[in-house]
C-alpha positions in Angstrom: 20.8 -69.8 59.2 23.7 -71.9 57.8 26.8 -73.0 60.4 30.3 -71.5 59.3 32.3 -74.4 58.6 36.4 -74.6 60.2 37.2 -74.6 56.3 35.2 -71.4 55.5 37.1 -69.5 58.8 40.2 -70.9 57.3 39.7 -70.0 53.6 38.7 -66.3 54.8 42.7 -66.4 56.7 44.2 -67.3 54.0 42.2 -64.4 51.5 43.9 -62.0 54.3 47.3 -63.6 54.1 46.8 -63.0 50.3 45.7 -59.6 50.0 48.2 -57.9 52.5 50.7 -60.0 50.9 49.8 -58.6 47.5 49.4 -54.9 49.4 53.0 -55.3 50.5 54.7 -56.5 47.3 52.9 -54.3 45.2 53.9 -51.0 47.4 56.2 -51.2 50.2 57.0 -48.2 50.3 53.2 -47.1 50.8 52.9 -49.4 53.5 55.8 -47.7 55.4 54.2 -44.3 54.9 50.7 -46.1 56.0 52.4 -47.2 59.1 54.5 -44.2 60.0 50.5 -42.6 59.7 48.9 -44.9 61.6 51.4 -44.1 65.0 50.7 -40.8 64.9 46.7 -41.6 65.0 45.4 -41.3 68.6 44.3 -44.4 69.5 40.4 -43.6 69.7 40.5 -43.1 66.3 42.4 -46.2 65.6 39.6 -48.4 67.7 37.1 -46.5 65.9 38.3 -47.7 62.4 38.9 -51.1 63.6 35.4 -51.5 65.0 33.8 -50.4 61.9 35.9 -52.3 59.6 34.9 -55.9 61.8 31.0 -54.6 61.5 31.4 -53.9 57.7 33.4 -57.2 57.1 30.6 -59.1 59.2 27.6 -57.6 57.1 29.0 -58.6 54.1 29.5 -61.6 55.2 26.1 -62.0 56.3 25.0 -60.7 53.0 27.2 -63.4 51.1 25.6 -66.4 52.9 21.9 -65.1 53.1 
């Protein structure tokens, strides 16, 4: 198994910075209407979401560098 390098953990930042930046400019009026629905989520729901997107993100991760 191959180390992640500081470069590879900063490169991965800056593809998030990119893509919600892209998200926003590209419809900011769905993002408000994404956020307004996301506080009226019950927070369960919310972890739930969050926990599976970090496992899907880190599986294709692993899938990328194996």
């Amino acid at each position: 198994m191959g180390s992640i390098a500081i470069s590879d953990i900063v490169v991965g930042v800056g593809l998030v910075f990119f893509i919600e930046g892209l998200i926003l400019a590209a419809g900011p009026g769905w993002v408000k209407r994404a956020m307004e629905s996301a506080l009226g989520t019950p927070d369960n729901l919310l972890r739930i979401m969050g926990i599976a997107s970090a496992f899907c993100g880190l599986i294709l991760v692993w899938a990328i560098r194996h």
